[in-house]
N, C-alpha and C positions, 0 to 999 in steps of 0.2 A: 845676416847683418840686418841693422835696421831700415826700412826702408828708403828714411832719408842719407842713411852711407852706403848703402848698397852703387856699386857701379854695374852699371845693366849694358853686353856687350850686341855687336851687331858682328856676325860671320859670315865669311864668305870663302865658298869653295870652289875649286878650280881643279882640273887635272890638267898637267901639260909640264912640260919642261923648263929646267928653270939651271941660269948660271951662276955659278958658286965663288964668288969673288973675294975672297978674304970672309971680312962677317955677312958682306949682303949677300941678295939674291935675287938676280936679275931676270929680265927676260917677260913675253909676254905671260908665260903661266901665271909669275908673280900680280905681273900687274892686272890681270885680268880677276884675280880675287879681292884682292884692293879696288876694286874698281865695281866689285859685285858689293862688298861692304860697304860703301857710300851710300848705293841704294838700298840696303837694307833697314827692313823696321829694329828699333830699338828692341834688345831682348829677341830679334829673331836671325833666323838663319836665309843666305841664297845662295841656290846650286849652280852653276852652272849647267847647258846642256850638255858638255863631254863628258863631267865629274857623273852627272845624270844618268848618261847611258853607263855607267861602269856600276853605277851603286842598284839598280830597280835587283830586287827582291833580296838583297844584304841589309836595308835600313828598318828600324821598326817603328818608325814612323813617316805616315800617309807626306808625299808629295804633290805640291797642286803648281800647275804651270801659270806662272808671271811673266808671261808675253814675251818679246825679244825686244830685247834692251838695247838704246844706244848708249855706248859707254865711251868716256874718253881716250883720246886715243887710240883707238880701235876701230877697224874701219865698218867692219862687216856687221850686222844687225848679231847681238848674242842671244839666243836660248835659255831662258833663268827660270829658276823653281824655287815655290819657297816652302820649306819646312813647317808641317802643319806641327806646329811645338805642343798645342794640349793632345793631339792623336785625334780628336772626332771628329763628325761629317764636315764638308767644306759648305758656307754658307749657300750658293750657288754652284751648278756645275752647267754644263754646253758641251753640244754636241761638235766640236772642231771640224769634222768633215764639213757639215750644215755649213758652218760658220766662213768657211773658206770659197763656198758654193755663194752664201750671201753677202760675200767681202763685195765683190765689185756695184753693187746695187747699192750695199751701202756707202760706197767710197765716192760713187756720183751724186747720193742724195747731200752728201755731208760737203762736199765741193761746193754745188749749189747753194747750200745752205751758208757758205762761211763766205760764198762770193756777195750773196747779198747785206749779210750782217758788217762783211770790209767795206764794201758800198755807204751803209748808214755809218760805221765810225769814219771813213776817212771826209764825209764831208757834214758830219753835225756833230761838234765840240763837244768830248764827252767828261764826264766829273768823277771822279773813284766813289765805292761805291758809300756810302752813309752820307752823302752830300759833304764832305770832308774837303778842305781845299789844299789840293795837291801839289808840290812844290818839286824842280829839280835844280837841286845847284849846280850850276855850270863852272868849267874849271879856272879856276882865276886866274887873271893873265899877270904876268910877271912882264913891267914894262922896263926892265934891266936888264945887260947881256949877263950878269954875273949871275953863276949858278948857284949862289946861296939864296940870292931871292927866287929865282924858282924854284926851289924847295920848300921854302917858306912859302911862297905862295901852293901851291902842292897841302902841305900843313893845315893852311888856313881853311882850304875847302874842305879838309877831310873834318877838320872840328867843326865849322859850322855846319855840316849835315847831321855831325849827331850830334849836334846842340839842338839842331832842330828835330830831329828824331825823339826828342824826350818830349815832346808838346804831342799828349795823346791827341790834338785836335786838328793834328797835320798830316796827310798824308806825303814820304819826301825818299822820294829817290835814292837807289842807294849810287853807292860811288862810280862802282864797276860801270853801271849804265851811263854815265854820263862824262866818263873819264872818255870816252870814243869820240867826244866833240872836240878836243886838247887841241889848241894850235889849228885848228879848222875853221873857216869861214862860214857860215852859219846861218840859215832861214827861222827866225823863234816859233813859227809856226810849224816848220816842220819839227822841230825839237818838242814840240806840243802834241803834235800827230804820233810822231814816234815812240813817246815815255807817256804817252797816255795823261799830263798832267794840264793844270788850269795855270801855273803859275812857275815863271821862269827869275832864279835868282843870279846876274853873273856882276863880276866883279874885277879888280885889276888893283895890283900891288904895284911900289915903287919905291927904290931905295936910294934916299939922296944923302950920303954922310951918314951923319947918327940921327938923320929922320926919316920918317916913312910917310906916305901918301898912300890910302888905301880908298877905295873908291867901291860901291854896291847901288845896282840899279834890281829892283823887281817889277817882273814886266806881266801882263793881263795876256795872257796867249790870243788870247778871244779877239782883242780890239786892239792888240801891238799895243797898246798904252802902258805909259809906265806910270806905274802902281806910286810906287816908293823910292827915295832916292838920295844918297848922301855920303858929303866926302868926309876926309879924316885927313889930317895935316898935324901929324904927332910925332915926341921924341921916339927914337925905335925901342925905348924900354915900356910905352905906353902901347904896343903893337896888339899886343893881347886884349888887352882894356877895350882897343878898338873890336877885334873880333867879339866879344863879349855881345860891346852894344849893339854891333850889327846883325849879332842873332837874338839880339830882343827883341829892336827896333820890327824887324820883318815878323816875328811872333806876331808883335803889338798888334802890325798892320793886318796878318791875317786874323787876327782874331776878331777884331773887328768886322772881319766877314763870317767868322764861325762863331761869336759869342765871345763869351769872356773866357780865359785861361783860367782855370781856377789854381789857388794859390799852392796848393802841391806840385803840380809840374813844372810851375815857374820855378819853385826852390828846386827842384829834381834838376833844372839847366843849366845850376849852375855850377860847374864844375871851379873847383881850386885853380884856378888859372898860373900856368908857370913864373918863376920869378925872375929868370935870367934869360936873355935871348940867346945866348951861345949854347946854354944848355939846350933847348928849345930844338937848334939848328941843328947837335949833334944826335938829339931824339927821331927828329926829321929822318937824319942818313940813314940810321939805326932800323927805323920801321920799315924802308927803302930795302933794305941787308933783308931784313928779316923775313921780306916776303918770298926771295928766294928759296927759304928754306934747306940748305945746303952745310954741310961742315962750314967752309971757306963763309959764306955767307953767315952763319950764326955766330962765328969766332969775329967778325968783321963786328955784329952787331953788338957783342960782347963788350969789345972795346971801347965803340962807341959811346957804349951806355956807364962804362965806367967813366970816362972822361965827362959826361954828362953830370952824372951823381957826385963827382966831385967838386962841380961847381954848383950844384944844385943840387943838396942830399934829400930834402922834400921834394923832391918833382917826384909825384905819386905816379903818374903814366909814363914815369921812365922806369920804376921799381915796377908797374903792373905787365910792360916790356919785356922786361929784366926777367920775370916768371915764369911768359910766354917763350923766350929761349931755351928756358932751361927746361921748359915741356920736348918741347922739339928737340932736343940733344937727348931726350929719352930714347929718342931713335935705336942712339950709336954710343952710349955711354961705356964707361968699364963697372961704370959703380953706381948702379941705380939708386940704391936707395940715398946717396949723398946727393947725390943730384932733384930728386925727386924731393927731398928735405928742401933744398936750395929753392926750388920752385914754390913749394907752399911757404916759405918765408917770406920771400918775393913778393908776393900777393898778401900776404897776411899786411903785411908795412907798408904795403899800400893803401891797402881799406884803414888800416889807422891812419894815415894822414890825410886822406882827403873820401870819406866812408861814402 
């Protein structure tokens, strides 16, 4: 194949027992090759050490040992090897006995070492590295008991991190990191300390009728001062519009400390913005479903996503959704290749409506 279709796989081997449940296959055997595959380089192969000891002088190609792995799930440190794929010498080699003799000498010098380095970051404010001003958005507070505005708030922060993620001048947090602050009481400096950043974005939604109140404060970690700061008092069909400008707005103002944006990443930010809230709401639950990953959870997000598209057949990140299930049900399909058609169409009709 050519090398732009070529798909290039990552393996992983495992010896161990596994339970046979209709089409799955359970148990740690399974999961511990699964679990070697994630760490695997692209195009390459990892052994486990049990698969290891059964395979030494049946394979015909050289094994070089890749440390003991922590893998999820799994308690105990693992044994992993990895497949020399061209067969010649290994760039390096070491002597393990030596190595195990100078473990403890190096273990104290490296302690010491990382006790003084935590010393100098935890108390002089440090900047990611290209002097880049670094951003984490915090989880927007939904000041409504009803559970659609906190999804929608949920929503909003998840867009405006990768609205801000397209601004190569920013360095900005991903989600996972900052979803641990949710519903928590909060020091900004330690949220600085923590995520290593210059600059803290948080925010709070509110659903009154058919308007919304959206509110963004950006704060200086350094000097607790707030940078930037402003509200929104709109119909809820202008909710979007608002997030829009509130990932410009915070662009503008860091830019202003990094230079100018130049005018490709501003057009890269802006994405096609939804045209129906309700759509919008059931895309929300839909991503929610989706990250379980699950039969029960994919058919959940199925439906959702139809009930979406049919108030909304242009919402492009409901169709690029829509793709991402029907990848995941590759899982467990009957009929791959219908399925796998269904997925590239998904996404193909999305990059057409919003490229």
């Amino acid at each position: 194949m050519p090398a732009a279709r070529a798909i290039v796989f990552r393996i992983g081997v495992n010896l161990g027992d596994v339970v046979v449940e209709g089409d799955d296959l359970l148990g740690d055997g399974v999961n511990m090759a699964a679990r070697l595959e994630q760490l695997c380089d692209p195009g390459g192969v990892l052994v486990s050490g049990t698969a290891y000891d059964h395979m030494q002088g049946k394979l015909g190609l050289p094994l070089d040992f890749a440390g003991e792995q922590q893998v999820k799930n799994i308690s105990r440190l693992v044994p992993a090897y990895r497949v020399r794929m061209n067969g010649g010498k290994p760039r390096f080699a070491f002597d393990r006995r030596r190595l195990r003799r100078l473990a403890p000498r190096m273990a104290a010098f490296l302690a010491a070492l990382l006790l003084a380095a935590g010393g100098a970051w935890w108390f002089v404010p440090t900047e990611h590295a290209g002097n880049k001003p670094s951003i984490a958005v915090l989880p927007f507070e939904s000041l409504g008991s009803d559970e659609a505005t906190g999804h929608l708030a949920n929503g909003i922060t998840e867009d405006i991190i990768t609205d801000l993620a397209r601004f190569r001048e920013f360095e900005v947090i991903a989600r996972n990191s900052t979803e641990v602050y949710k519903n928590k009481a909060i020091d900004i400096g330690d949220v600085g300390r923590e995520l290593k950043v210059r600059y803290v974005l948080e925010g709070s939604i509110q659903r009154q009728g058919d308007r919304f109140r959206v509110t963004g404060q950006l704060i200086d970690v350094m000097s607790g001062a707030y940078v930037w700061s402003e509200r929104w008092d709109r119909p809820a069909a202008d909710v979007f519009e608002v997030q829009a400008e509130l990932s410009q707005q915070v662009a503008g103002t860091l830019s202003g400390i990094a230079g100018t944006i130049i005018t490709a990443d501003r057009e890269a930010a802006r994405r096609k913005l939804p045209s129906n809230l309700n759509a919008y709401d059931l895309f929300v639950f839909a991503s929610e479903a989706k990250q379980k990953e699950s039969r029960e959870s994919i058919a959940e997000c199925f439906l959702l996503l139809k009930q979406a598209l049919e108030i909304d057949p242009k919402f492009a990140r409901a169709w690029t959704l829509l793709g991402s299930c029907h990848a995941i049900s590759l899982r467990w399909t009957d009929n791959w290749d219908e399925t796998s058609k269904r997925y590239m169409e998904s996404m193909r009709h999305a990059v057409e409506l919003d490229p």
